[in-house]
C-alpha positions as CSV (number, residue, x, y, z in Angstrom):
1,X,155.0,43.3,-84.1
2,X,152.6,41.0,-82.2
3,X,148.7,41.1,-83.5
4,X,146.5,40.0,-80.4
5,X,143.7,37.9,-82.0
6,X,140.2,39.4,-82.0
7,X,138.2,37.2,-79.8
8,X,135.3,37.3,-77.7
9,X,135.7,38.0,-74.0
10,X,139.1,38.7,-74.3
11,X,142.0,40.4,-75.3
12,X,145.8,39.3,-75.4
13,X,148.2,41.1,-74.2
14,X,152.2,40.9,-75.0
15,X,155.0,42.4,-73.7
16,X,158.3,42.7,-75.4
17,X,161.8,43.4,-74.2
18,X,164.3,44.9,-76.0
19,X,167.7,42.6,-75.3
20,X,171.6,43.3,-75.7
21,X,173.5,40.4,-76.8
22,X,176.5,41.2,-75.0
23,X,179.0,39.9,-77.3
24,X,177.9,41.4,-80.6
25,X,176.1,44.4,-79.0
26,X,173.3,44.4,-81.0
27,X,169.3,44.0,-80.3
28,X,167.1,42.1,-80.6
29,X,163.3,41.7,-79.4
30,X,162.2,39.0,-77.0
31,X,159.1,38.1,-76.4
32,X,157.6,37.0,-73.1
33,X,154.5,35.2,-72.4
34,X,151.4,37.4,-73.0
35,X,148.6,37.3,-70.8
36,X,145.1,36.8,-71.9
37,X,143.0,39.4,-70.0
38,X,139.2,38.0,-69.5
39,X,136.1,40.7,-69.3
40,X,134.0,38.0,-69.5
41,X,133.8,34.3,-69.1
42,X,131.7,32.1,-71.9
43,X,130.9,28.7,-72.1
44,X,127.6,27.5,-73.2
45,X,124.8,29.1,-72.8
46,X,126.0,31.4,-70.0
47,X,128.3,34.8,-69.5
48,X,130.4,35.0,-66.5
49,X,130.3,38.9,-66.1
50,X,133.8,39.9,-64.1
51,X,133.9,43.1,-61.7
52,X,137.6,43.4,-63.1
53,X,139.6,41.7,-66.0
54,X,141.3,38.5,-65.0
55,X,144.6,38.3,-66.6
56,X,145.9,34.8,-67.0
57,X,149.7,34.2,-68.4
58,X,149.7,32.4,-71.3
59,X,153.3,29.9,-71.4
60,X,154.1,27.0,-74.1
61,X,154.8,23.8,-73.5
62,X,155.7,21.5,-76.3
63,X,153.4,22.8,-79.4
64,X,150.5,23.8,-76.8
65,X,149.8,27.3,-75.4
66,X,149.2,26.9,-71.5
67,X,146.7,28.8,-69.2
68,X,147.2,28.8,-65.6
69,X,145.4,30.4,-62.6
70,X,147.1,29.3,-59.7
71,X,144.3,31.0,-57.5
72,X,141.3,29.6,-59.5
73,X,143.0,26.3,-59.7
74,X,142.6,26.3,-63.3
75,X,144.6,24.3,-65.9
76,X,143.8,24.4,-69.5
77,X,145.9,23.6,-73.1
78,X,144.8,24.3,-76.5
79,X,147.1,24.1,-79.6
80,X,145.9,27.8,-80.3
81,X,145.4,30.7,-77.8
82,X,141.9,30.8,-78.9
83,X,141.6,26.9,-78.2
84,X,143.5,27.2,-74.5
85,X,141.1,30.1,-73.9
86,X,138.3,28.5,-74.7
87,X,139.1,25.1,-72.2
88,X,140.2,27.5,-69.5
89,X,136.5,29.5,-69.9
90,X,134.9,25.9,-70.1
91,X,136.7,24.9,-66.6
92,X,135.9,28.2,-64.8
93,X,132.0,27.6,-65.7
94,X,132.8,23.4,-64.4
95,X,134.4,24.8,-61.2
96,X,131.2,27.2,-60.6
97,X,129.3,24.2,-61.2
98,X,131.2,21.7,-58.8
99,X,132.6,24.1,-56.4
100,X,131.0,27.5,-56.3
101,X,127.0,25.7,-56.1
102,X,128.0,23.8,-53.2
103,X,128.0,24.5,-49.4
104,X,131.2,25.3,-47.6
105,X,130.8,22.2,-45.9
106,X,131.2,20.5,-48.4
107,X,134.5,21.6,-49.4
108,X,138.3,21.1,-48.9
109,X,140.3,24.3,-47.9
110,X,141.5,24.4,-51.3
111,X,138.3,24.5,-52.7
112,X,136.6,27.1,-50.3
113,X,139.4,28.8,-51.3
114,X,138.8,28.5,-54.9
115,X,135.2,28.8,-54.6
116,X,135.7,32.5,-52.7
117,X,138.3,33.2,-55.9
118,X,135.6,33.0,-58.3
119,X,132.8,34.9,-55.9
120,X,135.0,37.8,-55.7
121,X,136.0,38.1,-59.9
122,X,131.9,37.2,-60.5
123,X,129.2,40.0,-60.9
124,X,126.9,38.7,-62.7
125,X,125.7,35.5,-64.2
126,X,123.4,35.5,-67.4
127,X,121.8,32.7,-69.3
128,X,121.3,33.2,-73.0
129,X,117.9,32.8,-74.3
């Protein structure tokens, strides 16, 4: 059975399929890539509050677990889940920074789009003290 690691912000999620090998008829579990389901982003000082949990799907390539958010434009790697969690939290707080701070104008289509992405999964902002 599959023990989703205790961390903060987050929660993995993993789905398993029973499959028939159909030569030998018998079962056997396969696993497919969990998603980590956000509640919260962290990095630094500051707390990304989210109106609704942002599940990202989790893959492997190599020896590194993957994170990708097609929508948020957000890429990150870690050799843990914990470690491509934490580089995918760190990029959503750089992308708030670089994208979500700055006027439309300023922006390529992709970014607006990005940028509306994040306003829409954001309630709330806080700064630790």
């Amino acid at each position: 059975m599959f023990a989703a690691p205790h961390c903060s912000g987050f929660e993995v999620a993993c789905y398993v399929q029973v499959v028939k090998a159909s030569t030998s008829g018998t079962e056997s579990a396969a696993f497919h890539p969990p998603f980590i389901v956000f509640d919260s982003i962290t990095s630094g000082d500051r707390t990304f509050q989210l109106k609704s949990g942002l599940a990202v799907p989790v893959s492997r390539d190599e020896n590194l677990f993957v994170l990708e958010s097609k929508g948020l434009h957000i890429l990150a790697y870690g050799d843990t889940i914990e470690g491509a969690a934490s580089e995918f939290q760190d990029h959503f707080a750089y992308l708030w920074d670089s994208i979500v701070q700055q006027p439309d104008t300023m922006l390529t289509p992709d970014a607006r789009r990005a940028k509306r992405a994040q306003l829409n999964l954001v309630s709330l902002v806080a700064t630790a003290a």
